[in-house]
N, C-alpha and C positions, 0 to 999 in steps of 0.2 A: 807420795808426799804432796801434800796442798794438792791434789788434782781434783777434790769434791765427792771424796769416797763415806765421810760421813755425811755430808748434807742430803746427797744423792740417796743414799744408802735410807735414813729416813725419811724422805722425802718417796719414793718408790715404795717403802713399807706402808706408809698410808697409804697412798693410791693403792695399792695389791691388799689390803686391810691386813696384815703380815706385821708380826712383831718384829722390832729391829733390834740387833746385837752389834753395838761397836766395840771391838777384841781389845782395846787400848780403856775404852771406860771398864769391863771385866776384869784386866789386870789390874788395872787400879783399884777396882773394888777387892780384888781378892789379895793386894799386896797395902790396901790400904796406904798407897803413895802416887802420887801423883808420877806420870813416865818418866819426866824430865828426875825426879828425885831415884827413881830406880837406878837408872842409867847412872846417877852420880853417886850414890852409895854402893850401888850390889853389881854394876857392869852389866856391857850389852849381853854377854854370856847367858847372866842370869834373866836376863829380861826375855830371851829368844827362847830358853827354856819354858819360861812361866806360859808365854804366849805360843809353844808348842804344847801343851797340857790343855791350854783350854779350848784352843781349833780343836784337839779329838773332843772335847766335852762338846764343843758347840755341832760340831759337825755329827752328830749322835740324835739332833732335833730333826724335827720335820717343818717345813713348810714358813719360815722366814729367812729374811735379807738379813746378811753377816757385811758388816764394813769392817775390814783389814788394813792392819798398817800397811805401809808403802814396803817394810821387807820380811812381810808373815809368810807369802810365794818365794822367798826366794830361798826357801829351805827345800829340798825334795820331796820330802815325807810330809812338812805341809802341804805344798801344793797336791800331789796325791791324794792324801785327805779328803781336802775342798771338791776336787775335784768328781771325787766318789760320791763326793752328799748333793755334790748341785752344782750350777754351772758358775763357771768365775768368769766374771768380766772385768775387764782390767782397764781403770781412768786411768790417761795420760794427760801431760798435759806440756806445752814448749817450756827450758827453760826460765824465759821473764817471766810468764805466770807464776810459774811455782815460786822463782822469788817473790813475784808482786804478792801474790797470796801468803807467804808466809813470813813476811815482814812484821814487825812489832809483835813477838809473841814468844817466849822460853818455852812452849810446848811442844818445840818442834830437836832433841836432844841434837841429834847428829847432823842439825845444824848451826849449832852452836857454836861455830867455828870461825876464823877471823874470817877465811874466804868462803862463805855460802854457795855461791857460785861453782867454784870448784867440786867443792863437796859433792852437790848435786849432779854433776857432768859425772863423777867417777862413782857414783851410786846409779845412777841409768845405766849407766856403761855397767858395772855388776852384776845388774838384777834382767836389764835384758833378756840373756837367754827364758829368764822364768816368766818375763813378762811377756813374751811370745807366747808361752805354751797355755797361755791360758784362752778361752772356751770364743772369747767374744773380745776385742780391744775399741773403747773410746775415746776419742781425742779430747778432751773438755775446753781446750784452748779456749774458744771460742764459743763454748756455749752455756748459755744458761740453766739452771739447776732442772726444771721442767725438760728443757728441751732435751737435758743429757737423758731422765727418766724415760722422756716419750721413746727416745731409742731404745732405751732396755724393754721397755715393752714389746716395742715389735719384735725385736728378737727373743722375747719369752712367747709371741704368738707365734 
């Protein structure tokens, strides 16, 4: 969450000349509702199903960059998936950033909550284990959208 998984994620797709798929604009598209709306009519349930449906659709292509919500990994059978089609690299990013970045915005559902902060601490603390088992981990803290990409290159060289 807020660690630079779509910016990076399009941003890498031009430089690699690779079409780019963000799994949050897909479910939108295919649910014709924006996240924050899913989440408040049809529950997180539904929302982790839809966006389990379209990881196997997406992961079924060849040869572009997939930007994942912050807890599409932290299913098994997702991550598996991903993991089969291509390599997952995992943005992190310290606590303040992710607030600092995800301040003034309802886009962001399950933080929607009075303590953000909290939230967030017991969502890393969650997804952890999954965010370990993926292929490559970047820290975005401190970096800028180029500089995060120049990494992912070398480690695709």
């Amino acid at each position: 969450m807020a660690t630079g998984k779509t910016s990076v994620g399009r941003a890498l797709a031009r430089r690699l000349k690779k079409k780019f798929f963000d799994l949050d604009d897909l479910i939108e598209q295919k649910e014709d509702m924006r996240i924050a709306d899913i989440f408040k009519e049809k529950g997180e349930p539904y929302f982790r199903a839809v966006e389990k449906e379209i990881i196997k659709d997406v992961s079924q292509r060849c040869d572009l960059v997939v930007g994942c919500g912050g807890g599409a990994i932290a299913n098994a059978e997702n991550l598996a998936v991903l993991k089969q089609s291509g390599l997952v690299i995992c943005l992190k990013a310290d606590i303040d950033t992710i607030i600092n970045r995800s301040k003034g915005t309802d886009q962001r559902p399950l933080l929607n909550v009075e303590d953000p902060q909290s939230r967030i601490i017991d969502l890393l603390k969650k997804r952890e284990s999954f965010y370990s088992k993926s292929d490559h981990i970047i820290d975005t803290t401190n970096l800028d959208i180029n500089a995060v990409v120049d990494k992912i290159i070398v480690i695709l060289e």
